[in-house]
C-alpha positions in Angstrom: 5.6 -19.1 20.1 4.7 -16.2 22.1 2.0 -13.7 21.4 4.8 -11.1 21.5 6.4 -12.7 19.0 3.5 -13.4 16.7 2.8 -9.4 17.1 6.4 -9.3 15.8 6.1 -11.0 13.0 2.8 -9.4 12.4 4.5 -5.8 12.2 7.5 -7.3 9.4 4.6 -8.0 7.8 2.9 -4.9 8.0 5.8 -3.6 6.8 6.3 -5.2 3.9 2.4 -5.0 2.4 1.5 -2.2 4.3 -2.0 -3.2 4.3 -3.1 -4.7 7.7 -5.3 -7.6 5.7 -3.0 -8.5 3.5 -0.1 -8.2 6.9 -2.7 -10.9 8.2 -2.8 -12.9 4.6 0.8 -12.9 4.9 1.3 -14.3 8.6 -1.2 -16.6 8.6 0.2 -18.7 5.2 3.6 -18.2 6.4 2.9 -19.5 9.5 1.3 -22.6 7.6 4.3 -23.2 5.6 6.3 -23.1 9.2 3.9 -25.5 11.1 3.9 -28.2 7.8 7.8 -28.2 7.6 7.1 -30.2 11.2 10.4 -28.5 12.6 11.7 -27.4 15.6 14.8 -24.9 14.5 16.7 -23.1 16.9 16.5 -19.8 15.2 12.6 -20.6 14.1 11.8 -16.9 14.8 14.6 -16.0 11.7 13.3 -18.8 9.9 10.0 -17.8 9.8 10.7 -14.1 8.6 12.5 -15.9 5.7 9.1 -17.8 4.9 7.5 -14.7 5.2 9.8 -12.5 2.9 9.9 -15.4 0.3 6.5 -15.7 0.5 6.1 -11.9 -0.2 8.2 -12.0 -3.2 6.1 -14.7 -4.4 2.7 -13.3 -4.4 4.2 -10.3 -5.6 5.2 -12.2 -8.6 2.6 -14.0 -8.8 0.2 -10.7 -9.1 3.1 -9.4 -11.4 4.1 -6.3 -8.9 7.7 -5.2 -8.6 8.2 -4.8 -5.0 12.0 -4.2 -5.4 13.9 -1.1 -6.9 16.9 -2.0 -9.0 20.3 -1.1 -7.8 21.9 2.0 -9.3 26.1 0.5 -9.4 27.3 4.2 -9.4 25.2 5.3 -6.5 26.9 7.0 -3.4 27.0 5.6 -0.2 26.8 7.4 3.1 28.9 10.3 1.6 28.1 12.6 3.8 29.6 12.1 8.1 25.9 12.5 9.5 25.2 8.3 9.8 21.4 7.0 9.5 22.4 5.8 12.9 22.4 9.4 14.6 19.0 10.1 13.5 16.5 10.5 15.1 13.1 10.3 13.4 10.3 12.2 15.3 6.9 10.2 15.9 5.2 12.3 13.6 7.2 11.8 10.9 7.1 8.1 10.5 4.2 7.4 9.0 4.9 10.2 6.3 8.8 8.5 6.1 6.6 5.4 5.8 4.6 6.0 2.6 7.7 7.5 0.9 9.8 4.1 1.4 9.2 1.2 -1.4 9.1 -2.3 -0.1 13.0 -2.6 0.2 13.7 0.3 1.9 10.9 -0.5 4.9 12.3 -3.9 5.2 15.9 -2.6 5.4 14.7 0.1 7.8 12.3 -2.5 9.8 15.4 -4.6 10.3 17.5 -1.8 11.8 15.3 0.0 14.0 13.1 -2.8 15.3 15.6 -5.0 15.5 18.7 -3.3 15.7 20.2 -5.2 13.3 23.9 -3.5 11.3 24.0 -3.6 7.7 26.3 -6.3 7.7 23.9 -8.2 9.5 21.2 -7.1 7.4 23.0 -8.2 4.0 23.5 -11.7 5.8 19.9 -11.8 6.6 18.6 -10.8 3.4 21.4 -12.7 1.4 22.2 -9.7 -0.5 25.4 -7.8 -0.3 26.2 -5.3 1.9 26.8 -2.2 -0.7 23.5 -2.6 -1.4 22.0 -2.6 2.0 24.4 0.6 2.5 22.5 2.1 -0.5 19.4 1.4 0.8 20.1 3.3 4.6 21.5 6.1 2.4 18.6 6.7 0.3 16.5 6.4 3.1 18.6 9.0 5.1 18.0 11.0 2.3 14.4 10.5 1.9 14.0 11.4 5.8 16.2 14.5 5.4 14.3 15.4 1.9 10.9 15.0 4.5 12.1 17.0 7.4 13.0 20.0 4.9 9.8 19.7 3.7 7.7 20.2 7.5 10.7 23.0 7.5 9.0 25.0 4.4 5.7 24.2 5.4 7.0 25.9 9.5 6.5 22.7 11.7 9.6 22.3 13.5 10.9 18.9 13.2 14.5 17.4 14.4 16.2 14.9 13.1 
């Protein structure tokens, strides 16, 4: 495995704790589980973010915090005809964005702008179903616009 993939992994991580040590915590058992399982997969760099994202839930659990925001059934979807896709968050914005998002909504958002990933793609990788990941991106978008109103009010210019 490559350092630039280990830095990789390291950010999914980091995305999911949001805590650097517990990023490192995260990696370093996930990459235990990976090495004892003795194999060689084709798609180990997929693998391995499923070890680390079950792994996540299970501490979680384990610590008894809810990392995951139920699903509202009557919640709208992308109403609106601006798509997630044709934004464009500003630099400064991201770590504000950042702090907003629950553990969900960073992986979701992790998974599409790192790696470029559709939601369809998204709801295979996470194996939940694609409504939901839709949900997710639209909250998110909403979150971001709900931000960039706010540097509005407050007169910092910010395009989205």
């Amino acid at each position: 495995m490559s350092r630039e993939q280990l830095q990789g992994l390291f950010r999914y991580c980091y995305c999911l704790t949001t805590d650097r040590r517990n990023a490192e915590d995260l990696l370093q058992t996930s990459l235990e589980k990976w090495l004892r399982l003795d194999k060689t997969a084709d798609h180990s760099h997929a693998y391995i973010r499923k070890i680390i994202r079950n792994q996540f839930v299970d501490d979680c659990r384990r610590h008894q915090i809810l990392a995951f925001d139920s699903i509202d059934e009557g919640s709208p979807i992308l109403l609106d005809d601006i798509c997630i896709e044709e934004l464009e968050i500003q630099h400064n914005l991201i770590e504000h964005v950042f702090g907003l998002l629950n553990t969900a909504e960073r992986e979701v958002l992790y998974l599409w702008a790192v790696y470029g990933y559709t939601a369809s793609e998204i709801s295979v990788d996470l194996m939940q179903p694609r409504g939901t990941i839709l949900s997710r991106l639209h909250r998110i978008k909403q979150k971001v616009a709900n931000a960039s109103d706010n540097k509005k009010e407050q007169g910092s210019e910010v395009s989205l």
